[in-house]
C-alpha positions as CSV (number, residue, x, y, z in Angstrom):
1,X,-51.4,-1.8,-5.1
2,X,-47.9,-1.3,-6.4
3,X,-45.5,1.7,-6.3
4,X,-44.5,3.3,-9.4
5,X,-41.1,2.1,-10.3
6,X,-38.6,5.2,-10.4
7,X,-36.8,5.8,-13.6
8,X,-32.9,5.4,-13.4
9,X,-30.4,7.1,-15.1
10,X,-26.7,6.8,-15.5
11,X,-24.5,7.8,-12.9
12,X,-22.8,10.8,-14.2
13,X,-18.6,10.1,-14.9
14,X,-16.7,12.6,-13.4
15,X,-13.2,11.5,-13.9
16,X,-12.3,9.0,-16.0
17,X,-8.2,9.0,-17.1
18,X,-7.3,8.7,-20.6
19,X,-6.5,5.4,-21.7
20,X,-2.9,6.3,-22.5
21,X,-2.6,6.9,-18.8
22,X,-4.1,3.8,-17.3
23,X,-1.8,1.9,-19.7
24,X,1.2,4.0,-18.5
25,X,0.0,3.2,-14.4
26,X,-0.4,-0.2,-15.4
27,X,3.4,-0.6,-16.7
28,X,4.3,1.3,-13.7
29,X,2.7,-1.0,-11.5
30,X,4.3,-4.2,-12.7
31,X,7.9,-2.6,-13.3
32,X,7.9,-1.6,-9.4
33,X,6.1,-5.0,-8.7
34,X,9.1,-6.7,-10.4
35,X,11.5,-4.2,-8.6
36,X,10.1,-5.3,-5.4
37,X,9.9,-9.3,-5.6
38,X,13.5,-10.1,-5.1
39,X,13.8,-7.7,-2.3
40,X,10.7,-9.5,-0.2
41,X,11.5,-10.0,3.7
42,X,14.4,-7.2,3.0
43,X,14.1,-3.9,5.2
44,X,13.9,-1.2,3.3
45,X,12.8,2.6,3.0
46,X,9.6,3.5,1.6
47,X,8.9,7.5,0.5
48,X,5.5,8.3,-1.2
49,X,4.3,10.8,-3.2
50,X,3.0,12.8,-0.2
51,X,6.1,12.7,1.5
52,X,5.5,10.3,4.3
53,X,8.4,8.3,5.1
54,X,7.9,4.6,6.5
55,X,10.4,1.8,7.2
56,X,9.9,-1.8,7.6
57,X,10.4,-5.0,5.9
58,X,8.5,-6.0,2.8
59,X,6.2,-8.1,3.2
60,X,4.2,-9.2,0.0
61,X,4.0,-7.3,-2.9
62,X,1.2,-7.9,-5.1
63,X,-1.7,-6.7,-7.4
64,X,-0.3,-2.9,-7.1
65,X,0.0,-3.0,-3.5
66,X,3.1,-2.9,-1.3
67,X,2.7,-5.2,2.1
68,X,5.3,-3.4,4.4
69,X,6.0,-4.5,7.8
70,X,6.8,-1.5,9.9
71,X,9.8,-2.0,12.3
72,X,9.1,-2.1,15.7
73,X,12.9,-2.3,16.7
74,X,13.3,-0.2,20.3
75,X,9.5,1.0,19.9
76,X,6.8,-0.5,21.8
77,X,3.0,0.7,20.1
78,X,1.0,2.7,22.3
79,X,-2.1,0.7,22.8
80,X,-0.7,-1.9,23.3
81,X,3.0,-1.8,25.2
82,X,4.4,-5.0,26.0
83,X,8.4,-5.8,27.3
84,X,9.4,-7.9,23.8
85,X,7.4,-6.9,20.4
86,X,7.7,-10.7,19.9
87,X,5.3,-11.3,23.0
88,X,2.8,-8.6,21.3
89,X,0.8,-10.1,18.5
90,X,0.0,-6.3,17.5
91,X,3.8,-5.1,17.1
92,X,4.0,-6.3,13.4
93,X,1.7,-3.7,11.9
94,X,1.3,-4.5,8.1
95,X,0.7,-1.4,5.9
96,X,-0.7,-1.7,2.4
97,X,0.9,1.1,0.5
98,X,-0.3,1.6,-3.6
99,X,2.4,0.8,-6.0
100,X,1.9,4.3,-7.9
101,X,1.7,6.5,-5.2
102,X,5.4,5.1,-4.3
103,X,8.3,7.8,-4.8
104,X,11.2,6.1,-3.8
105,X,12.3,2.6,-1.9
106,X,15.6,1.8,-0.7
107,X,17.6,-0.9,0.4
108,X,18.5,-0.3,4.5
């Protein structure tokens, strides 16, 4: 006995961005990739789109993402306190932040 197979349709597109757009977030991308390269292991000051404000060293920087690693200088994390962030393997948080969602970044 065998079930009767279920026709499938096309997932219906909500949003798709006009190509003029993806080509302009795609140049965006690499200028600020560029931007960023040189400035790799430098602390800096990142501000998004949204407003949130996050400092730390750079990381990596690749394939639209920004790696930051957020300073722990004089802060100890709460789940998991220790005397010297070097002694905690979970003080250098790494945050991936999107290259287009990036307001401003600035040399500290």
């Amino acid at each position: 006995m065998s079930l009767p197979v279920a026709e499938r349709s096309e997932p219906t597109v909500i949003y798709r961005p006009e190509p003029q757009l993806v080509q302009h977030l795609k140049s965006l991308q690499d200028h600020v990739h560029r931007l960023c390269l040189p400035h790799t292991h430098k602390l800096v000051k990142v501000e998004t789109t949204d407003g949130d404000v996050f400092e730390g060293h750079i990381a990596h920087c690749d394939k639209g993402i920004l790696y930051l690693r957020l300073s722990t200088e004089g802060h100890s994390r709460a789940f998991f306190p220790g005397a010297f962030p070097a002694a905690n393997p979970y003080s250098n948080f790494v945050l991936p932040l999107v290259l287009f969602n990036l307001l401003t970044i600035s040399l500290l």
